[in-house]
N, C-alpha and C positions, 0 to 999 in steps of 0.2 A: 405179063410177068410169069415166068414157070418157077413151080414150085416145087422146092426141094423135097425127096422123102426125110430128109435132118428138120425142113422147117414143117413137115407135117407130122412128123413125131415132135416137135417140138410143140407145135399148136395143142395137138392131142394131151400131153403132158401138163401141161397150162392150165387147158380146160376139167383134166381131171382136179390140177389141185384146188382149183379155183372151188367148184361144186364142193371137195371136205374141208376148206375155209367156210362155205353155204354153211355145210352143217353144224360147225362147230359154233357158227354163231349162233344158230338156233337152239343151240345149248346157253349160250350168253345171256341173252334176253330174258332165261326163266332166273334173272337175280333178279333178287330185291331190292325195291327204291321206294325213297318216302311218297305217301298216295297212292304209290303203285305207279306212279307217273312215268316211267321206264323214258328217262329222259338221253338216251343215248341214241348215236345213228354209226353206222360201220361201212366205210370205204374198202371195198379189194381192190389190192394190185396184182400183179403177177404171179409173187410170192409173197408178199404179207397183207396185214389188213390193220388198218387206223379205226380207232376205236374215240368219237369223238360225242363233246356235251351238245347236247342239245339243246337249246337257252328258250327255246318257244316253250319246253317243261317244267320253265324254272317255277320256286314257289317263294315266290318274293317279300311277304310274309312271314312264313314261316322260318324262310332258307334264305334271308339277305342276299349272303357272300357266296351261294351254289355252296357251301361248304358239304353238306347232304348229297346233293347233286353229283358232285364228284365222287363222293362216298359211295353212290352208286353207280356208278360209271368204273368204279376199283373192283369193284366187287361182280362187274359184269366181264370185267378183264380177265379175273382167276379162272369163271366161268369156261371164258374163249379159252386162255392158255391150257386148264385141264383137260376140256373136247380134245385140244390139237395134242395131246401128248397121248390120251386114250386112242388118238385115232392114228400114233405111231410117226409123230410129224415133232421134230425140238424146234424149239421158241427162244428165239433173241429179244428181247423186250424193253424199250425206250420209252420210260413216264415222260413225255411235257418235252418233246423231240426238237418241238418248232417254238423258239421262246417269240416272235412273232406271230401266232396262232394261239391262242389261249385256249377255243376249243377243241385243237387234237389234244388229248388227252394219255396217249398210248400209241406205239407201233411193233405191232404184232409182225416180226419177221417168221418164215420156218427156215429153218438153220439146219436141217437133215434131218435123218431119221431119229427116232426115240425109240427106247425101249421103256414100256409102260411098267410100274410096278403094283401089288395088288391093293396100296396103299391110293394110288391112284384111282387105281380102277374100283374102289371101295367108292372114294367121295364122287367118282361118276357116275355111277349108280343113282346116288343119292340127287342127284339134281332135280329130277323129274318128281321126287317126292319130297320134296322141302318145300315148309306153308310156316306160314305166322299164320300161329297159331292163340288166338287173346280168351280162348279160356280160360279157366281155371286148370288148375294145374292141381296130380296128385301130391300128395306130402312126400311120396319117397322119395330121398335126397338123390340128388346127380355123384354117382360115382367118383369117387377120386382119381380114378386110372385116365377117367378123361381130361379131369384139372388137367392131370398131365400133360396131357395132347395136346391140351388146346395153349399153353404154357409155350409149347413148343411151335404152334401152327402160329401166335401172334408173333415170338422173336425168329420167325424163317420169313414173316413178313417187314422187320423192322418197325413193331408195335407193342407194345404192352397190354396187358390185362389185370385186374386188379376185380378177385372174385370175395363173395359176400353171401355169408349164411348164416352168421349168426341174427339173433331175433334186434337186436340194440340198433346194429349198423343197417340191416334191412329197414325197422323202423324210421331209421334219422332221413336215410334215402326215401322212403314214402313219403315223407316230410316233405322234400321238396319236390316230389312227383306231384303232391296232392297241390301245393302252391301256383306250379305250374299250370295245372290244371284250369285253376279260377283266372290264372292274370290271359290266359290261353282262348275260356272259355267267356270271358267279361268283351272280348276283342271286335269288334265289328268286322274288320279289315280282314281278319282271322280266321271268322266264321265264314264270312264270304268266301275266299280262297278254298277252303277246307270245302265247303259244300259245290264246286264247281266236280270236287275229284269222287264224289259219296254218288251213286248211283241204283237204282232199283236192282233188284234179283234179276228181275226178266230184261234189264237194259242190252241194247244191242253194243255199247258201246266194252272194247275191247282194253281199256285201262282203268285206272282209279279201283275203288273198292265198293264190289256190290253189296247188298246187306247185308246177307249171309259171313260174308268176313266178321262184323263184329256180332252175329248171331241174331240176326232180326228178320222175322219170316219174310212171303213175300208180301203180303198185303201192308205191312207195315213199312216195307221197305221203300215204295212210295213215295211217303212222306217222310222221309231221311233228309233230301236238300233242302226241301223248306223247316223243317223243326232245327236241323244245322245252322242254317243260314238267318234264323229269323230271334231263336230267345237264345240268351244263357243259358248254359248247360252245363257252366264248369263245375259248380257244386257237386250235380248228378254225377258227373263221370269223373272228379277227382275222391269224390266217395269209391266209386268202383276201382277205380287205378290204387286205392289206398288197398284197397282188400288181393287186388291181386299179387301189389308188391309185397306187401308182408307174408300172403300165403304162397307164393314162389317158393320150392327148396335152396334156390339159389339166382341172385342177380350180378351178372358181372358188368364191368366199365371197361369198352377197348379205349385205350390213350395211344395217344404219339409223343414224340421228342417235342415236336413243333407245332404249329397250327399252318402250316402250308400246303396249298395244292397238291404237292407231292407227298406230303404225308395223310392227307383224306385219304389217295390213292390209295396207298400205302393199308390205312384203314380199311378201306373197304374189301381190299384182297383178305385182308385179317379176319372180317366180316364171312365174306364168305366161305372162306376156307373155315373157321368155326360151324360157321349152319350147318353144312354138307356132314362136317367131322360130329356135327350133335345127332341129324337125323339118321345118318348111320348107325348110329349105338341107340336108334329110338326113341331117340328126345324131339323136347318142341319149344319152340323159343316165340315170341313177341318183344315190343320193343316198347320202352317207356322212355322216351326221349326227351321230355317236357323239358324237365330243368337243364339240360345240353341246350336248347332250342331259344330259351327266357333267357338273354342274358348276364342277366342281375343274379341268374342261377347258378350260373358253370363255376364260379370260382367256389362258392359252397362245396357243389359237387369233387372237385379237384381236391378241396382239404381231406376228405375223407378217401383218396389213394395215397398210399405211400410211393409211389411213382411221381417221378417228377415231368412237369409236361403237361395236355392236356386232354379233358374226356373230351371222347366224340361220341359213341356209344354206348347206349343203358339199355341190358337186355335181362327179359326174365327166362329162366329155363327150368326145366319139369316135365315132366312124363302127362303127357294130355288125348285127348280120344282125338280119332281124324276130324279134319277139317279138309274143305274144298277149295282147289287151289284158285285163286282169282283168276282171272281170265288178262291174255298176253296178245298185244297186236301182232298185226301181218307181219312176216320180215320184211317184204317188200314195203312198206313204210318207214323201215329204219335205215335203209341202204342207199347211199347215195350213188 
């Protein structure tokens, strides 16, 4: 067969876009998922790329309904679509394409050129430096100018947010942080799960959360899966979760309309588009998810937003010293 110089420009063409779809995933992958479990895999085509769940990630447990799962799989979407709009490529974007497929999740079309703005290229920046971060956090308050933005970043994703600084409302939420905590930490099923994703400082393994994340050197860090896995611990750490929620300058709730797959999604772009839009201005966020996660909790949780709908996420945020970013698998283990 001879080959045309139109299909060798064309091949050529291909192959370039293909490699800055490469890249832009490897932008994706640095979102956030619960455990760190990075339960997402990414198909390229020609011109787009499918952005699908990974169900061998799931945390069944903790996350029944993948409700989470998907949350992070939205959130790894923004990821993708920002890379490709920084890297000068517009995006046509299809949540939940194939309703026979419940794992595509997203299809990333490029649709022509983009022209980047420095709004963009602000929260692109920020990808590489954005950590959950579970320290303590200083007292000075989160600016207002950001309410704003971020106000704005959940309704450009079709989400809500519903923020919290006074000492009462923070309180009543610790309330049921610290609840969570005991019915969380009483679990056997729980613990189990939880200690499969907890891993040493020096582990080779490329997921989950080493010790360092929640601050625990390395000699100690060791003995992380068996003290996990083995007593209760809820008391210990809904003592600790009670001091960080109330010493937080601020904890916000992202909500949706609905509780559907397409509004996790929805969520999780909200998600990430807040991280990116905090770390830029300097901030640092972790996540107190307990009573979303209990479900004898969420409708508690829910009476205290004026939003009608429901919470998915409970984050604290504040000004806090670095932290080291957990450690991200191979691409070539997420690519099918």
């Amino acid at each position: 067969m001879t080959i045309t110089y139109n299909d060798a420009a064309m091949h050529q063409r291909t192959a370039c876009l293909k490699k800055r779809i490469r890249q832009a995933i490897e932008h994706a992958v640095m979102a956030p998922s619960g455990h760190n479990a990075q339960p997402w895999k990414f198909r390229m085509h020609r011109d787009s790329v499918d952005i699908l769940a990974d169900r061998n990630r799931s945390l069944p447990v903790v996350d029944p309904d993948d409700r989470e799962l998907t949350i992070s799989c939205g959130a790894a979407l923004f990821h993708l679509r920002l890379a490709l709009h920084h890297d000068a490529l517009s995006t046509l974007v299809r949540v939940l394409p194939d309703p026979a497929n419940s794992d595509l999740l997203a299809r990333v079309r490029i649709s022509g050129p983009h022209t980047s703005d420095e709004d963009e290229a602000e929260l692109f920046r920020a990808i590489p430096k954005r950590r959950t971060n579970r320290n303590v956090f200083d007292a000075a308050p989160v600016p207002p100018s950001v309410h704003d933005e971020w106000y704005l970043d959940a309704k450009s994703e079709g989400c809500w947010i519903q923020l919290f600084d006074e000492e009462e409302t923070k309180h009543a939420i610790a309330d049921l942080v610290t609840e969570g905590d005991l019915i969380q930490g009483s679990d056997k099923a729980f613990r189990h799960e939880l200690a499969k994703w907890v891993h040493s400082n020096r582990s080779a393994c490329r997921d989950g959360m080493p010790g360092y994340a929640h601050g625990v050197g390395t000699l100690a860090s060791y003995l992380g899966p068996v003290l996990v896995r083995t007593f209760d611990w809820g008391e210990g750490q809904a003592a600790k979760d009670r001091q960080l929620a109330e010493g937080s300058p601020l904890l916000v709730i992202i909500g949706t309309p609905r509780d559907t797959p397409a509004d996790w999604i929805a969520c999780g772009q909200t998600l990430a588009k807040m991280l990116l839009r905090g770390t830029s201005r300097g901030l640092s966020a972790s996540f107190l998810n307990q009573p979303i996660e209990v479900a004898s909790l969420r409708p508690q949780l829910n009476e205290l937003c004026e939003n009608e709908g429901f919470s998915q996420i409970l984050l604290r945020w504040g000004y806090g010293r670095e932290v080291q970013p957990t450690p991200r698998r191979n691409i070539e283990e997420m690519l099918i």
